[in-house]
N, C-alpha and C positions, 0 to 999 in steps of 0.2 A: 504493500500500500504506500501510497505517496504521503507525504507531510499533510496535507493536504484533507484526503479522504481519511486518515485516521485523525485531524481534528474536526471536521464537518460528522464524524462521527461520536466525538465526546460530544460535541455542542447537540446532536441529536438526542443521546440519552438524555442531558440535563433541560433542554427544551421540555422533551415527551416528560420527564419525571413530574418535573413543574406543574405540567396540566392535569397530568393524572393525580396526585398531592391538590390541586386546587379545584377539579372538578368532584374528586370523591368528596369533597369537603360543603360544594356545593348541594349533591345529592343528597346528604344526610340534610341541610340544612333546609330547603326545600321541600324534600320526602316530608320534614318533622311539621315547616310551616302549613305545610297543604293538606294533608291527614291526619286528625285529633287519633284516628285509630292507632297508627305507625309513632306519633309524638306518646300513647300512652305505654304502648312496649321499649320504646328507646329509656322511660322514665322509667322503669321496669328496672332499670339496670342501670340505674343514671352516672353513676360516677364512673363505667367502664367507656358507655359513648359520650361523654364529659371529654376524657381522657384520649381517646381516638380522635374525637371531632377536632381538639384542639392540636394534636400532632398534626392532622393534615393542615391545619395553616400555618402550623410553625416550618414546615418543610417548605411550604409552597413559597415562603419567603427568604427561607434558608438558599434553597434551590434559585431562585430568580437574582440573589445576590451574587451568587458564583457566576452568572450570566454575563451580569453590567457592569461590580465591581471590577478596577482597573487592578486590584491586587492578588486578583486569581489567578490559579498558574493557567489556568484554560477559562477559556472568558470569548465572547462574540469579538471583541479585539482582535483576541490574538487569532484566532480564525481569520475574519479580515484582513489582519498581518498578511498571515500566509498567501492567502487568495492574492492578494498584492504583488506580492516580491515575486512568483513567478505565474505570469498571466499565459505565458507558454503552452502550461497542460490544460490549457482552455482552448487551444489553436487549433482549428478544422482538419489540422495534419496528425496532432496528436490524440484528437475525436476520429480520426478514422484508424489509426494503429492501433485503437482500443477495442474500436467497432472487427477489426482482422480479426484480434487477440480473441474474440468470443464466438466461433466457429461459425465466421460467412464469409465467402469469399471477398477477397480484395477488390474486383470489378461492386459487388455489392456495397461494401465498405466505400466502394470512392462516391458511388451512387448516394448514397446515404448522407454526408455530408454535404451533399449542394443545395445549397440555400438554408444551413443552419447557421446559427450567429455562436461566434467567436466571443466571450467575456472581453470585454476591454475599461481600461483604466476608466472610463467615463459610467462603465456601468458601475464600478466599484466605487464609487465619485457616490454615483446616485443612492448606491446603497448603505453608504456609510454617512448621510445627510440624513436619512429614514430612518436607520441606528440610532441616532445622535438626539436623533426625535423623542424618541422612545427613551433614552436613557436621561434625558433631562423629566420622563412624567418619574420616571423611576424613582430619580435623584430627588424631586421634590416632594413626592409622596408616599415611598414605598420605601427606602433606604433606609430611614431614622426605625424605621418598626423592625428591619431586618435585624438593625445593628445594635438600637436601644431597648429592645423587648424578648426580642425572640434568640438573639444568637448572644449579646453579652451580659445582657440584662443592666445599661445601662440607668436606667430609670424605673424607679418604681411609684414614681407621683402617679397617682390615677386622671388627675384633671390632665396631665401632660401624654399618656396614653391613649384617655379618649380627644383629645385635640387630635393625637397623628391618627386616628384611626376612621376619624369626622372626614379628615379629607381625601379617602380611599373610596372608591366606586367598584363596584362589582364588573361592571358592563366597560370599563375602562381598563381592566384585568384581563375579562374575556377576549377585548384587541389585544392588549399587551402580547398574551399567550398566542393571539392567533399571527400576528407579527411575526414573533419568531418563528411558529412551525412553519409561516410561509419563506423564510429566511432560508430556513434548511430544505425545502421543499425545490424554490427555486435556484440555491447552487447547485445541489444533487440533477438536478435539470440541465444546469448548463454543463458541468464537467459529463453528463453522461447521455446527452442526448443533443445537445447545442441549441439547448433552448435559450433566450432572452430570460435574465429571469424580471418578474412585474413581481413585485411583492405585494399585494394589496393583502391584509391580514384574513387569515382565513376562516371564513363564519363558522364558527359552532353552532350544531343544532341540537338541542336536548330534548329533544322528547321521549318518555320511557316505553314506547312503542318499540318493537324491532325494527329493525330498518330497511327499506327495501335491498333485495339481496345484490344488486349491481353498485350500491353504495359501497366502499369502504370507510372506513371510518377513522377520525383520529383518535388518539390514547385518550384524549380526554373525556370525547362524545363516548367512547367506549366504558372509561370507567365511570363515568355519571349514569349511562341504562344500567351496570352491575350494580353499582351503588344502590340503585333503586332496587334492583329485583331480588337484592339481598334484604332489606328493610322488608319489602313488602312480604316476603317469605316467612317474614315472624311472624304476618298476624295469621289468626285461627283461620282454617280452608273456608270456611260459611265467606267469612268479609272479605276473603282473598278473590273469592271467586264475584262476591257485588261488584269489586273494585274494577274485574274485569270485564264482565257486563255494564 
């Protein structure tokens, strides 16, 4: 593996962890607001999902810090970094010795690259503006909770943790996350197919329906339907089965 594909592959784990940590966190929470039945079993047991429910936001923050912070050994930076210094194994010539290397012939290979786009410093321009976006909402509202709450324990004034936590947004987490998975989505695109990559943040959909089977799904949408169908599984089969109907 290149320098390259083995960090667009840390930065995948820690992306997908992120959401999965932030979406299982949202299921329960959700699950509990929206069914007095499902909130009376959780309370059942309360200091166990007390105890879980608060891990997953303590990760989802822990995890999004190692993302942004400039002091991680592996960070969207240094990824960037990489993609940077050599824009080469992005080049239509190096997209088609890969396309050989994976058993079709060379005439097919050369075929294959005409008319894909090559990375170039301008795209990496554009996508480190987009980055930059995203790490200044980070820096002013999600950072002080990662660094002063959750990872050093900084602070423990109450009126000073519900201030940083007043100017947090659900639905501004939800882009945050889908930002990145579209990050990784669209390099893995460019280095292996010569795609352009457009990062527009990628919409999650939660509804705890199954999903149509040509769908695939990201970690997140994934662990928010289990989330659900784990909760909903506790209650008695009679209201399992209303909830279905």
């Amino acid at each position: 593996m290149t320098e390259f594909e083995t960090e667009l592959e840390i930065f995948r784990k820690e992306e997908e962890s992120a959401q999965q940590f932030f979406f299982s966190y949202l299921s329960v929470r959700s699950s509990a607001a929206g069914d007095p039945d499902i909130l009376r079993k959780l309370n059942e047991n309360a200091l166990f999902w007390i105890t879980a429910h608060h891990s997953m936001l303590v990760a989802t923050f822990v995890t999004l810090g190692r993302i942004f912070d400039q002091d991680s050994k592996h960070n969207i930076d240094r990824l960037m970094g990489v993609v940077a210094r050599d824009l080469s194994i992005f080049s239509l010539k190096a997209l088609q010795t890969r396309k050989e290397a994976s058993q079709i012939t060379a005439a097919e290979a050369a075929q294959y690259v005409v008319g894909k786009h090559a990375l170039s410093a301008d795209d990496v321009k554009r996508l480190r503006k987009q980055i930059d976006v995203r790490r200044r909402i980070y820096e002013d509202r999600y950072r002080d909770i990662r660094h002063k709450v959750f990872a050093h324990k900084a602070t423990a004034d109450i009126a000073e943790v519900s201030s940083m936590f007043a100017k947090t947004n659900i639905e501004e987490l939800k882009s945050l996350f889908g930002f990145l998975h579209s990050v990784h989505e669209g390099l893995w695109e460019a280095f292996h197919n010569g795609r352009r990559p457009d990062v527009k943040p990628f919409q999650f959909t939660l509804p705890s329906e199954p999903p149509p089977r040509y769908k695939s799904l990201a970690p997140g949408e994934r662990t928010f339907r289990e989330g659900y169908a784990v909760l909903r599984s506790m209650l008695p089969k009679a209201t399992e089965d209303a909830i279905t109907e």
